[in-house]
NULUM-756067 format. One line per field, with one value per residue: x, y, z of N, C-alpha, C in turn; residue number from 1. Coordinates in Angstrom, 2 decimals. Each point is the difference from the previous one (the first is absolute). Layout:
n_xx <- (X  ...);
n_yy <- (Y  ...);
n_zz <- (Z  ...);
ca_xx <- (X  ...);
ca_yy <- (Y  ...);
ca_zz <- (Z  ...);
c_xx <- (X  ...);
c_yy <- (Y  ...);
c_zz <- (Z  ...);
i <- (NUM  ...);
This chain:
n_xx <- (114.16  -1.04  -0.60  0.75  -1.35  0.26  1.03  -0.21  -1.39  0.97  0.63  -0.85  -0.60  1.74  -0.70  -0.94  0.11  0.09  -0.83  -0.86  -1.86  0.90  0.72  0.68  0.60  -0.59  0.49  -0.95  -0.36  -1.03  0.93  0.65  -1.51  -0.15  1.35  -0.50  -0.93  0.99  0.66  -1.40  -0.08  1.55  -0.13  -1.09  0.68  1.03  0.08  -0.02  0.68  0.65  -0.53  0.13  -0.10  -1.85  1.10  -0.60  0.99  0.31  0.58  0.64  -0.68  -0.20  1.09  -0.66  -1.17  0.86  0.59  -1.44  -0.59  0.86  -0.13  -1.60  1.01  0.73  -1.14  -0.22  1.13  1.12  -0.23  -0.49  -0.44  0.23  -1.18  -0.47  1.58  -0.60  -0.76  0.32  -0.15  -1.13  0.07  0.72  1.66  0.22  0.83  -1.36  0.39  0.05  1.34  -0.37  1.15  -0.37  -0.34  -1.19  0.57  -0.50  0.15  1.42  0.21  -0.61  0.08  0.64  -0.36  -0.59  1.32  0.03  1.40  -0.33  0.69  -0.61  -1.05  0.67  0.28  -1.27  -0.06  0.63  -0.75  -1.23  0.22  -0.12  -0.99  -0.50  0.89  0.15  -1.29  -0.27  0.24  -0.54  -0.85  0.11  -0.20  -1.31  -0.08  -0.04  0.19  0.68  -0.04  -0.95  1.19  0.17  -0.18  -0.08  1.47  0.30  -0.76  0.95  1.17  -1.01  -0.08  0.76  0.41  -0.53  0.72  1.31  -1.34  0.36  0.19  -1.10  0.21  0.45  -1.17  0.14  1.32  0.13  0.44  1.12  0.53  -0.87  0.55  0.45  0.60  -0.86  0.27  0.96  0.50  -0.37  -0.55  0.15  0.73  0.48  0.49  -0.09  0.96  -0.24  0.30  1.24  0.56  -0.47  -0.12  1.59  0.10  -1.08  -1.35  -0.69  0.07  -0.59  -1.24  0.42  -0.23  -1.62  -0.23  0.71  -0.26  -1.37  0.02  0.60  -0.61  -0.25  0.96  0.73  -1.34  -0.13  0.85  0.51  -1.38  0.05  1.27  -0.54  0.28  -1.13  1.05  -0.17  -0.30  -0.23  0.02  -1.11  -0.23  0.45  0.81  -1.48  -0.57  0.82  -0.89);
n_yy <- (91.09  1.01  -1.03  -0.05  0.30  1.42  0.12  -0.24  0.97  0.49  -0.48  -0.21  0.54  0.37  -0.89  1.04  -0.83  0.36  -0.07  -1.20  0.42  1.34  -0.64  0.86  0.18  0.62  -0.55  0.21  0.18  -0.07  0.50  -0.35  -1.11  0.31  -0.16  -0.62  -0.17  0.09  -0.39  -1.07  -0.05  0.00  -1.01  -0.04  0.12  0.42  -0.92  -0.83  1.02  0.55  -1.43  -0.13  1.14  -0.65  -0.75  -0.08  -0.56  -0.63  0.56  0.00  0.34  1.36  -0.04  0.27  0.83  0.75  0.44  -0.53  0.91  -0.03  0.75  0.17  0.26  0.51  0.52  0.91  -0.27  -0.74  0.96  0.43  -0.37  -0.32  0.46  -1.63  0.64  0.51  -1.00  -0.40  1.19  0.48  -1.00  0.96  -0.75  0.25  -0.81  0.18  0.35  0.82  0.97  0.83  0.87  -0.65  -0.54  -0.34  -1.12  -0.40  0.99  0.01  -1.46  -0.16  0.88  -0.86  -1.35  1.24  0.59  0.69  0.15  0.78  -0.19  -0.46  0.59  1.16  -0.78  -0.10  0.72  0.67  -0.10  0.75  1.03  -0.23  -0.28  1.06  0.79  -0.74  0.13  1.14  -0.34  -0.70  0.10  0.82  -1.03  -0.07  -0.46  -0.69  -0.92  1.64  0.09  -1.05  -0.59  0.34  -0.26  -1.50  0.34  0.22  -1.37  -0.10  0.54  -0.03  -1.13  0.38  0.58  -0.69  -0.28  0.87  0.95  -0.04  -1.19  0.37  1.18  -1.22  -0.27  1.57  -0.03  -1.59  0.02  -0.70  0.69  1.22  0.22  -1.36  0.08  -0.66  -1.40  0.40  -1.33  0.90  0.57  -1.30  0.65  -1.26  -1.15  -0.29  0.27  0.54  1.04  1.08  0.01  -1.06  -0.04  1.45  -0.91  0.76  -0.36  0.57  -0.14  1.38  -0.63  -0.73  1.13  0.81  -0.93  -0.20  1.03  -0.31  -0.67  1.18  0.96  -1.37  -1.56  0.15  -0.14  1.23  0.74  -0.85  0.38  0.50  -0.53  -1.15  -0.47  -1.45  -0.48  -0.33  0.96  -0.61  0.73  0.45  -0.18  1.31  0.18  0.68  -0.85  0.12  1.06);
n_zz <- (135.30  -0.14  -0.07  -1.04  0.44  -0.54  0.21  1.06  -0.01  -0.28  1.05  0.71  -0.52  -0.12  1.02  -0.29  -1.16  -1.07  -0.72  1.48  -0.87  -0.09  -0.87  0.80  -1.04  0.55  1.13  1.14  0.39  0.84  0.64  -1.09  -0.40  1.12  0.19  -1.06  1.01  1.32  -0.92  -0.69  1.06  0.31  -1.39  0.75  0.65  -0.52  -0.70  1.34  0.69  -1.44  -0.16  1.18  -0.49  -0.19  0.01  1.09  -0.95  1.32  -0.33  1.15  -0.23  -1.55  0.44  1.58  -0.83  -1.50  0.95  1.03  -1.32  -0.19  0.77  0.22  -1.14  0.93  -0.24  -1.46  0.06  -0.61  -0.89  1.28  -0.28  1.12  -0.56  1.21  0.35  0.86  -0.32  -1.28  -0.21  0.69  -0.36  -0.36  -0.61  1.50  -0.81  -0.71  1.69  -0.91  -0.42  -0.56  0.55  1.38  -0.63  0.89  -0.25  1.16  0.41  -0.32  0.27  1.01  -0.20  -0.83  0.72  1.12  -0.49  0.50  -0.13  -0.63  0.81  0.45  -0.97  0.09  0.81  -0.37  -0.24  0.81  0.56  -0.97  0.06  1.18  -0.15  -0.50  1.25  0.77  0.06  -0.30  1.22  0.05  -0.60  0.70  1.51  -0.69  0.82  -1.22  1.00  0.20  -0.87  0.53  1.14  -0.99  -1.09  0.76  0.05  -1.17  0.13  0.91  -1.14  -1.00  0.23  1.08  -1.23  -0.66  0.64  -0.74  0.74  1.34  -1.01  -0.20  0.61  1.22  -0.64  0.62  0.45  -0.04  1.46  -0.01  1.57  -0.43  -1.26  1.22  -1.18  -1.06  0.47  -0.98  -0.42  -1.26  0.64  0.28  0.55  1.76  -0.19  1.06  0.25  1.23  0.01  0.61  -1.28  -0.23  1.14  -0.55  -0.53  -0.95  0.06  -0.06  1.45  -0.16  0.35  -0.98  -0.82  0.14  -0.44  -1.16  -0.46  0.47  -0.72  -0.91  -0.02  0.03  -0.03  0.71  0.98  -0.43  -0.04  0.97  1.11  -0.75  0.99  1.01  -0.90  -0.77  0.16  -1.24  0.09  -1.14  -0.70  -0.56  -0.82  -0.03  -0.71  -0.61  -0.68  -1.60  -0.19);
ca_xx <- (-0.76  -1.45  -0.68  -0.95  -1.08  -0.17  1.17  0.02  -1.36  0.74  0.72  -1.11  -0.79  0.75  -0.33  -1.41  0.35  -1.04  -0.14  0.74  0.33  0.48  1.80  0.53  1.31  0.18  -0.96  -1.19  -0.54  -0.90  1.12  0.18  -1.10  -0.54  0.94  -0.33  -1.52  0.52  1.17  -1.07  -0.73  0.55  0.36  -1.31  -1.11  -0.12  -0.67  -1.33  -0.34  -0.19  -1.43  -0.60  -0.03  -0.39  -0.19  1.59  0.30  1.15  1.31  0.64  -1.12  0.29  1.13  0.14  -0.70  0.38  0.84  -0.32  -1.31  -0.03  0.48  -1.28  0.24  0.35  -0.63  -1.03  0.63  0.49  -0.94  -1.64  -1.43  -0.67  -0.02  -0.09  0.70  -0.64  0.24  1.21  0.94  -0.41  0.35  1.47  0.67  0.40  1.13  -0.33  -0.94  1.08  -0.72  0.78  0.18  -0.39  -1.39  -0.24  0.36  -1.27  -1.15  0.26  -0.11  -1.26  -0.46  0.21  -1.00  -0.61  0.03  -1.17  1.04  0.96  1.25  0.00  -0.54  1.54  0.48  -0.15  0.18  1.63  0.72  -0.38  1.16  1.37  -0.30  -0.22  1.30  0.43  -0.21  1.10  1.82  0.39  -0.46  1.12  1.30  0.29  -1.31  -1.38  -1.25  -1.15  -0.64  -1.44  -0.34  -0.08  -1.45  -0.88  0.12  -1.18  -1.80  0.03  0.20  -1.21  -0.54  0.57  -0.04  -1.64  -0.14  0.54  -0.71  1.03  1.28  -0.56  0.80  1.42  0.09  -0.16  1.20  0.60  1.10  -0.11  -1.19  -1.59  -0.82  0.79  -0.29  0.47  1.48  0.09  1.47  0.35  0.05  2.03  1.54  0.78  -0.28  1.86  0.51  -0.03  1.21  -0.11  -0.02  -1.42  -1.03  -0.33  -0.72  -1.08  -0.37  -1.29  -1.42  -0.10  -0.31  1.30  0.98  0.06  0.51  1.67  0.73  -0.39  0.29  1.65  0.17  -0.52  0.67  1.22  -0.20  -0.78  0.95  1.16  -0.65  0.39  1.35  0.14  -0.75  0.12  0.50  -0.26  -1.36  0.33  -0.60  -0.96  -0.63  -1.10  -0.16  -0.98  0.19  -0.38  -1.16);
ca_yy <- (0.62  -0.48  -0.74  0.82  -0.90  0.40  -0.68  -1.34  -0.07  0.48  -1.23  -1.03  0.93  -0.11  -1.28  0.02  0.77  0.71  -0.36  -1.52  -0.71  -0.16  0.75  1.26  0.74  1.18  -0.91  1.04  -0.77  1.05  0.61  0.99  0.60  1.01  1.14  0.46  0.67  1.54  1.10  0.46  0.65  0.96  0.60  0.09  0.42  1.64  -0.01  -0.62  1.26  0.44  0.05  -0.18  1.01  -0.11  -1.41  0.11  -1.32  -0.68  -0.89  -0.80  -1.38  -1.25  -0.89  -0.63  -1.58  -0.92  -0.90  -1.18  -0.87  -1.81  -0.87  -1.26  -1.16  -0.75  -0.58  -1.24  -1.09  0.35  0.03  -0.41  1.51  0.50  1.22  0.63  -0.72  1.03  -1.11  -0.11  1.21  0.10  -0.66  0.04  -0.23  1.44  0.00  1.44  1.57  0.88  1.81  0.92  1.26  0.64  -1.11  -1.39  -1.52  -0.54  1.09  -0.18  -1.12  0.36  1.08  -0.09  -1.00  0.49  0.52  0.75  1.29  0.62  -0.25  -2.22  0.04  -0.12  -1.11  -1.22  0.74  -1.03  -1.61  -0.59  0.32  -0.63  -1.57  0.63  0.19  -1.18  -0.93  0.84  -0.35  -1.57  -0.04  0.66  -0.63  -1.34  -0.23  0.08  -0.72  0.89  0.77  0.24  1.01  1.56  0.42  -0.15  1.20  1.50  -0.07  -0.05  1.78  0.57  -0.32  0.93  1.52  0.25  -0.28  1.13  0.85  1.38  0.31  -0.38  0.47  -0.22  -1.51  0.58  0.51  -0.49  -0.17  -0.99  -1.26  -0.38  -0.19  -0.67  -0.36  -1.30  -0.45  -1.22  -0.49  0.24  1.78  0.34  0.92  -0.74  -0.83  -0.25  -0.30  1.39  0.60  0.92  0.64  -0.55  0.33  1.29  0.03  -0.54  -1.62  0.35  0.06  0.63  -0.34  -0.77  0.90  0.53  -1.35  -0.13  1.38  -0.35  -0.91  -0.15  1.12  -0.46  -0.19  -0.94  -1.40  -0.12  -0.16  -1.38  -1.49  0.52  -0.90  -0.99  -0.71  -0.98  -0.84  -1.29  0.37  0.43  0.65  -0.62  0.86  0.74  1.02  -1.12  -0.28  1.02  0.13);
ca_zz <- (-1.09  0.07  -1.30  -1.24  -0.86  -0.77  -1.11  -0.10  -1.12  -1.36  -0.25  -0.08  -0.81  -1.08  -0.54  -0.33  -1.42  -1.05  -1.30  -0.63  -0.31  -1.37  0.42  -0.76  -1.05  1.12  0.84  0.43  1.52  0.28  0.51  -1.12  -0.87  0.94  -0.18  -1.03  0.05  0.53  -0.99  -1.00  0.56  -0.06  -1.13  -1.02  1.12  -0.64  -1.22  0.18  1.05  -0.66  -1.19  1.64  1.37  0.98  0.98  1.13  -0.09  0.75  -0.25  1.30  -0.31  -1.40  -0.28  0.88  -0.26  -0.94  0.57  0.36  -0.51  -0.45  1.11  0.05  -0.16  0.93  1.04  -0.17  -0.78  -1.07  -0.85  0.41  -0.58  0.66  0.05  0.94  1.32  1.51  1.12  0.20  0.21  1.46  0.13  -0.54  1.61  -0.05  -0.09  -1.22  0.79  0.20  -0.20  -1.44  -0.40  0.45  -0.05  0.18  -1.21  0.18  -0.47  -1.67  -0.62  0.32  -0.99  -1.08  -0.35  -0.33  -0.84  -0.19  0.18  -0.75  0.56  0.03  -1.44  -0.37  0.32  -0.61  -1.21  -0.10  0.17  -0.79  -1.33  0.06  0.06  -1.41  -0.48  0.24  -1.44  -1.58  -0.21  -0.32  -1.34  -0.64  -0.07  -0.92  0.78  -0.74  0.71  0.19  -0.92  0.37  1.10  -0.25  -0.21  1.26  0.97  -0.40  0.22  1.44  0.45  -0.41  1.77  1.01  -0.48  0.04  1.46  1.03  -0.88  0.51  -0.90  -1.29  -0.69  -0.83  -1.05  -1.21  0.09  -1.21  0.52  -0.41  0.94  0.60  -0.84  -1.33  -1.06  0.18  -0.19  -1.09  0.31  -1.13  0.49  0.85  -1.11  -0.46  0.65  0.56  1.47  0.53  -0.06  0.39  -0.80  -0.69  0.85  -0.19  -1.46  -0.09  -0.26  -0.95  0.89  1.01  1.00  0.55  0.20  1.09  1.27  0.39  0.56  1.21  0.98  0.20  1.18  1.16  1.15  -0.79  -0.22  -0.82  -1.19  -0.11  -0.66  -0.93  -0.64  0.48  -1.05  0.84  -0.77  -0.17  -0.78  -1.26  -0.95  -0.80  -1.70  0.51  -1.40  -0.68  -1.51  -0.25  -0.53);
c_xx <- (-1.38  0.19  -0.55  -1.10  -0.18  0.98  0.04  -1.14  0.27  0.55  -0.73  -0.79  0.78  0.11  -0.90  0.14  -1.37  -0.65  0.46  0.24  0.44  1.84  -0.01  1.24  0.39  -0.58  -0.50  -0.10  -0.62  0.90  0.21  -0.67  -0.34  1.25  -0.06  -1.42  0.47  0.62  -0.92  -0.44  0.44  0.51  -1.23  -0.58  -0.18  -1.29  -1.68  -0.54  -0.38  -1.17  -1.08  -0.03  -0.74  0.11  1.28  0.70  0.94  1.11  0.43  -1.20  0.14  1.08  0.39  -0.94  0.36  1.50  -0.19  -1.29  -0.22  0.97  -0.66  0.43  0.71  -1.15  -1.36  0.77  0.26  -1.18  -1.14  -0.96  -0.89  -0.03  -0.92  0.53  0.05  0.75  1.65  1.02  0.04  0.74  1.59  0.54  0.87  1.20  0.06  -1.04  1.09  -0.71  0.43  -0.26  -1.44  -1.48  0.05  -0.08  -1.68  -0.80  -0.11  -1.11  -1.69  0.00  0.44  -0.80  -1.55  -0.40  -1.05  0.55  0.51  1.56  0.08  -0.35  1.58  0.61  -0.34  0.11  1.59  0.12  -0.54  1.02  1.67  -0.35  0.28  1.66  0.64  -0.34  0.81  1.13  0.26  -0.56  1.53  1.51  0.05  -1.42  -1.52  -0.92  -0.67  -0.64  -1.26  -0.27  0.66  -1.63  -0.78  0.50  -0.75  -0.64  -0.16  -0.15  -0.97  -1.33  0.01  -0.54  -2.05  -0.39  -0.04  -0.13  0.97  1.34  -0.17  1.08  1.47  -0.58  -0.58  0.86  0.62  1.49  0.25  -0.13  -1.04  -0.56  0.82  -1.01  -0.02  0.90  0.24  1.75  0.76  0.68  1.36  0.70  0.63  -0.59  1.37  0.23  -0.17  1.34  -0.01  -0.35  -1.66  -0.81  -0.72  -0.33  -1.38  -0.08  -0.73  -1.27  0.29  0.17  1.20  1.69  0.25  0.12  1.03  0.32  -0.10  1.05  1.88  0.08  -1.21  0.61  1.36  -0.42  -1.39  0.22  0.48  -0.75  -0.80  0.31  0.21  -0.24  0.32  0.83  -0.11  -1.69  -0.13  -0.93  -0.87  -0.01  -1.38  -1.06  -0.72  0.53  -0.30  -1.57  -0.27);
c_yy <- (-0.67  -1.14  0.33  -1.08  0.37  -0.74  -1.80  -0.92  0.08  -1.34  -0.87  0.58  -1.02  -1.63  -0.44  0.26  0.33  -1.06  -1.39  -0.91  -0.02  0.33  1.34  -0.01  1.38  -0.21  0.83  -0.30  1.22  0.73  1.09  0.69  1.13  0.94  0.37  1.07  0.95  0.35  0.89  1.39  1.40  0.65  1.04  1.28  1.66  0.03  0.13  0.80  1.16  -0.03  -0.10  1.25  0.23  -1.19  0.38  -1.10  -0.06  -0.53  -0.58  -1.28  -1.17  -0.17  -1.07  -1.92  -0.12  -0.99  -1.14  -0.45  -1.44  -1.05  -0.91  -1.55  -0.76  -1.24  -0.60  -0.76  0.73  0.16  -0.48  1.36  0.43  1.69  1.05  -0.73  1.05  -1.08  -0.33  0.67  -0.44  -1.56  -0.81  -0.28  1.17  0.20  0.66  0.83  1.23  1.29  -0.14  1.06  0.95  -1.08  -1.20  -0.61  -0.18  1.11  0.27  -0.35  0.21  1.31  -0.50  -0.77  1.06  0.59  1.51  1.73  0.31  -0.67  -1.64  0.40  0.13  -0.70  -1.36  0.40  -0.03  -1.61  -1.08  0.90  -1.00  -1.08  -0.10  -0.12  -1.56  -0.94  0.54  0.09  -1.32  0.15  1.11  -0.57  -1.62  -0.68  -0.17  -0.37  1.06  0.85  -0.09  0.69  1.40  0.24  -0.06  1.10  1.57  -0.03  0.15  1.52  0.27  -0.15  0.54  1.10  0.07  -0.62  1.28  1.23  1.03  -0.04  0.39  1.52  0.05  -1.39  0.91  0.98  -0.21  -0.16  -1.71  -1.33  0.25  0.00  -0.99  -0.51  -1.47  -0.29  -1.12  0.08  0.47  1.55  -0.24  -0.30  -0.88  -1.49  -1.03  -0.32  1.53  0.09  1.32  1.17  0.20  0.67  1.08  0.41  0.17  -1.14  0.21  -0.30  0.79  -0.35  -1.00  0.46  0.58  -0.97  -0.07  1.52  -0.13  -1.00  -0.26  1.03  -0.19  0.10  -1.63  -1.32  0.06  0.31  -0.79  -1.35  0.43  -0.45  -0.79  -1.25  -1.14  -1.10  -1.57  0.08  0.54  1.32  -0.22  1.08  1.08  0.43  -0.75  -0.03  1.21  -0.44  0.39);
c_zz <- (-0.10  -1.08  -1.07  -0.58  -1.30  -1.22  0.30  -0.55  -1.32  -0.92  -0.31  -1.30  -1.12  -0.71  -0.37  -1.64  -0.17  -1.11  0.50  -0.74  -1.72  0.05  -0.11  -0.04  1.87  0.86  0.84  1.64  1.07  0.74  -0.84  -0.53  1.43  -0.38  -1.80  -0.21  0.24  -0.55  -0.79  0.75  0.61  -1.14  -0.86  1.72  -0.11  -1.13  0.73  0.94  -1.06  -0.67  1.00  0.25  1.30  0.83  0.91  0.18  0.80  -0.66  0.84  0.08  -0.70  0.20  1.01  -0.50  -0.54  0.55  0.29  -0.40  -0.54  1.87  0.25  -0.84  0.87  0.92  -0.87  -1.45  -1.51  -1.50  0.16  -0.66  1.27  0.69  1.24  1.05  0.73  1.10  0.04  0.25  1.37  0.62  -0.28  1.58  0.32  -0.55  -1.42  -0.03  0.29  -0.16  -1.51  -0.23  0.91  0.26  -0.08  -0.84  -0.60  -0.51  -1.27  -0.76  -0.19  -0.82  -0.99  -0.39  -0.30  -1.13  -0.25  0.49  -1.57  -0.03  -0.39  -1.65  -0.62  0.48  -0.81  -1.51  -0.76  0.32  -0.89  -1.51  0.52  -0.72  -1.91  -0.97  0.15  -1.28  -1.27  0.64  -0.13  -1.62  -0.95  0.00  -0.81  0.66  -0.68  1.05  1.24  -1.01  0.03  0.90  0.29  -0.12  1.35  0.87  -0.56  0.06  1.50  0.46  -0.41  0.65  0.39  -0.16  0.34  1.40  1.23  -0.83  0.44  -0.45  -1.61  -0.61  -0.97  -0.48  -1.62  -0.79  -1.38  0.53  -0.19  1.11  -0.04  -1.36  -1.56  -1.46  -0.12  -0.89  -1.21  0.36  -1.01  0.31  1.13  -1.40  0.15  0.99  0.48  1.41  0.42  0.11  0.88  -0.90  -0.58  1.24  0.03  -1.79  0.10  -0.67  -0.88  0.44  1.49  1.39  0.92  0.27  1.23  1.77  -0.16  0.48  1.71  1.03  -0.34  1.04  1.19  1.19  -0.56  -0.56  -1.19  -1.50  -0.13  -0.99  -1.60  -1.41  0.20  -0.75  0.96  -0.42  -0.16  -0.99  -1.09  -0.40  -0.71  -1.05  0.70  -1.58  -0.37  -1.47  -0.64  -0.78  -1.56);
i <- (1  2  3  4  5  6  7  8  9  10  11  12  13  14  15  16  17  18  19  20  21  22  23  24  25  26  27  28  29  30  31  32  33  34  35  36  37  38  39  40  41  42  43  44  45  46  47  48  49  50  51  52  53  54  55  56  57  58  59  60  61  62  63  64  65  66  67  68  69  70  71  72  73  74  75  76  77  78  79  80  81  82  83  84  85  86  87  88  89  90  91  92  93  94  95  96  97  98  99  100  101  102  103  104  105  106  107  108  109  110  111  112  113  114  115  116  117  118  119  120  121  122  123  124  125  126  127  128  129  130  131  132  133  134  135  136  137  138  139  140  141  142  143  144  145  146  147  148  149  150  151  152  153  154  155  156  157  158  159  160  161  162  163  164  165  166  167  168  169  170  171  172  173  174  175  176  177  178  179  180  181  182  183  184  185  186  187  188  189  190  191  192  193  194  195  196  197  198  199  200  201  202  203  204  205  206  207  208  209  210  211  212  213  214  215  216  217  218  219  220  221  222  223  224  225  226  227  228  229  230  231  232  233  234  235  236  237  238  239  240  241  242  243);
């Protein structure tokens, strides 16, 4: 049987966490966060061909990068900001040079760093709302110490949004990834351990809703982690004082 670079990149990906340097209560790691972009992305992609009628948007595309857009961490190191690795891509060992779903690893990667396709703009576009949902699921699961970075993440999507003029239709939708509201800790209904039951509740913030709907009819491992709480990590007081 050929060698799968593809899944054994996976693996590796999966020791890469998220967020080091703060605990999460749902722990993250760039593996997932790429199979969480693509759930976003197949969950929202009717919506985004619809308010698009004139853009011939590739799908077999957007989902192929959103698979391995964060792979470059392999090669220019864990939570580095560097936002031009050409070289390093180009410079990866061949042992995470593969296909997906028809395309080169590398070519990917290189159009995404470009950034300058319709296709890579939704791509970073989810991987910056994954980034959005991750934080209000730890703040919802007890987690006070992201609640700023909620805010730093809507200021990221709003970014974005006055960045990418050929998406400017769906940031006027009022749909709740491209046009989230901002966020107070007072507007969730409950604050707790996730539960199966709790996931399909609303919360009382759209936008996070619509990430959990996303990502239970993702894929097993994306519903799973979900639920994964971390153990040994307490809870914190989310609910501000009353006023």
């Amino acid at each position: 049987m050929e060698y799968d670079r593809y899944r054994s990149t996976r693996e590796l990906l999966r020791k890469i966490p998220r967020y080091r340097s703060r605990s999460l209560l749902y722990p993250s790691n760039v593996a997932l966060h790429e199979e969480r972009t693509l759930a976003l992305l197949q969950a929202a992609f009717s919506f985004v061909v619809e308010h698009l009628p004139l853009e011939r948007i590739d799908a077999k595309l957007t989902f192929a990068l959103a698979k391995v857009h964060d792979d470059v961490e392999l090669a220019i190191g864990m939570g580095t900001e560097d936002h031009r690795p050409f070289a390093k891509i180009h410079g990866m060992n061949g042992r995470y040079h593969f296909e997906v779903d028809g395309f080169d690893q590398r070519e990917l990667l290189t159009l995404y760093c470009e950034n300058t396709r319709l296709e890579t703009q939704l791509v970073a576009y989810a991987d910056a709302f994954d980034s959005l949902g991750e934080c209000v699921h730890e703040v919802a699961g007890g987690n006070a110490s992201f609640i700023d970075m909620v805010t730093e993440r809507l200021d990221r999507l709003r970014a974005l949004a006055d960045g990418y003029p050929r998406m400017a239709p769906l940031f006027q939708t009022g749909h709740p990834m491209f046009a989230p509201p901002d966020f107070r800790v007072d507007v969730l209904q409950r604050i707790g351990a996730h539960t199966v039951e709790t996931l399909v509740e609303a919360s009382g913030y759209t936008p996070y809703d619509f990430w959990c709907k996303a990502l239970i009819h993702g894929s097993v491992e994306t519903y799973a982690s979900l639920l994964q709480r971390r153990e040994g990590i307490q809870s914190q007081p989310s609910q501000p004082t009353a006023k």
